[in-house]
C-alpha positions as CSV (number, residue, x, y, z in Angstrom):
1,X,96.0,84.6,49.2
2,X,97.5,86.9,51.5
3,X,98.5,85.3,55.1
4,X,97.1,87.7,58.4
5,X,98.6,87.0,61.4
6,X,95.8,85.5,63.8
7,X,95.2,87.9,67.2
8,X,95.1,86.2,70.5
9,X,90.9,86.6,71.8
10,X,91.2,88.1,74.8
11,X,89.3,86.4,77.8
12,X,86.6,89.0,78.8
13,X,86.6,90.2,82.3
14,X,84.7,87.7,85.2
15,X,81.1,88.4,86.6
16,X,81.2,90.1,89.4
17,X,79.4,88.7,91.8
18,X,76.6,89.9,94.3
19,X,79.4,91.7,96.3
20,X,81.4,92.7,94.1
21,X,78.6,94.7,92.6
22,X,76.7,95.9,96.2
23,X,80.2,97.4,97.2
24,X,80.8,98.9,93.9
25,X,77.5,100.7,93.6
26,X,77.8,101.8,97.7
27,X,80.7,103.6,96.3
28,X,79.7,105.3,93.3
29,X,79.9,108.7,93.3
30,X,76.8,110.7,92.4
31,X,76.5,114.2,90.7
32,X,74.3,116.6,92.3
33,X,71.8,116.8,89.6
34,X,71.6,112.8,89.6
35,X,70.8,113.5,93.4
36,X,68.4,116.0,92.6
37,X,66.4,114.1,90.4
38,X,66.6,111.1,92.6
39,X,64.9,113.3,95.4
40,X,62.9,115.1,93.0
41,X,64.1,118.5,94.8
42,X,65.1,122.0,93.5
43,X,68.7,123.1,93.9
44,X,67.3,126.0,96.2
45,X,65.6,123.7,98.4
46,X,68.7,121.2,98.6
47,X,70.6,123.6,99.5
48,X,68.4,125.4,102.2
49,X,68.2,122.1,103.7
50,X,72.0,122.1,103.5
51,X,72.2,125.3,105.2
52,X,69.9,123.9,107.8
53,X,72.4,121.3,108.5
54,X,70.5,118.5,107.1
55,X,71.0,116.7,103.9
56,X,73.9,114.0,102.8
57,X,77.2,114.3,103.0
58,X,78.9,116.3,99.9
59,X,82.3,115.8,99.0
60,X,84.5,118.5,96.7
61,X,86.0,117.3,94.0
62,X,89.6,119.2,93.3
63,X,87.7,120.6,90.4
64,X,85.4,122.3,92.7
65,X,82.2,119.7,91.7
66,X,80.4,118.0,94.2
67,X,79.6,114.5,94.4
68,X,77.7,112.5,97.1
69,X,78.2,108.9,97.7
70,X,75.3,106.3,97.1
71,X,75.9,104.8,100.5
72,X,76.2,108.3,102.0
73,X,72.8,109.4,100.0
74,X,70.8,105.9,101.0
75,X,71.9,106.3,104.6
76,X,70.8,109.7,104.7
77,X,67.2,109.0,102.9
78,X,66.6,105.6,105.0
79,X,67.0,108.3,108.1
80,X,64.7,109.9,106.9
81,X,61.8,106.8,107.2
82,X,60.5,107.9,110.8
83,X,56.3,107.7,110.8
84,X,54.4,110.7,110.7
85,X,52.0,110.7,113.1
């Protein structure tokens, strides 16, 4: 009978809580397509609303991607709410 040495069990890591989780997903970072498909809008179009100067907030990654933050992106969209009349 051969004699294993027992491992300590790790505690796992808390629940986060309700504000833990609303400022971690208000800073997640999203990749264009994500965006794109959140929007349901072509790259074209994103971009000629871009050029237009409308559209969220990009930020370049030192890789040259682009990512837009959720709070940036949900900001941007609840602008966007205004009636059509």
């Amino acid at each position: 009978m051969s004699r294993r040495a027992l491992r300590p069990v790790l505690p796992h890591s808390p629940a986060r809580g309700k504000e833990d989780t609303l400022v971690a997903n208000s800073q997640q970072m999203l990749k264009l397509d994500q965006v794109l498909a959140e929007l349901g809008m072509s790259r074209a179009a994103f971009y000629r609303m871009r050029a237009r100067g409308k559209g969220p907030r990009l930020l370049k990654l030192p890789n040259g991607h682009l990512r837009v933050r959720r709070s940036d992106l949900d900001a941007w969209v609840s602008q966007l709410d205004t009636p059509a009349y």
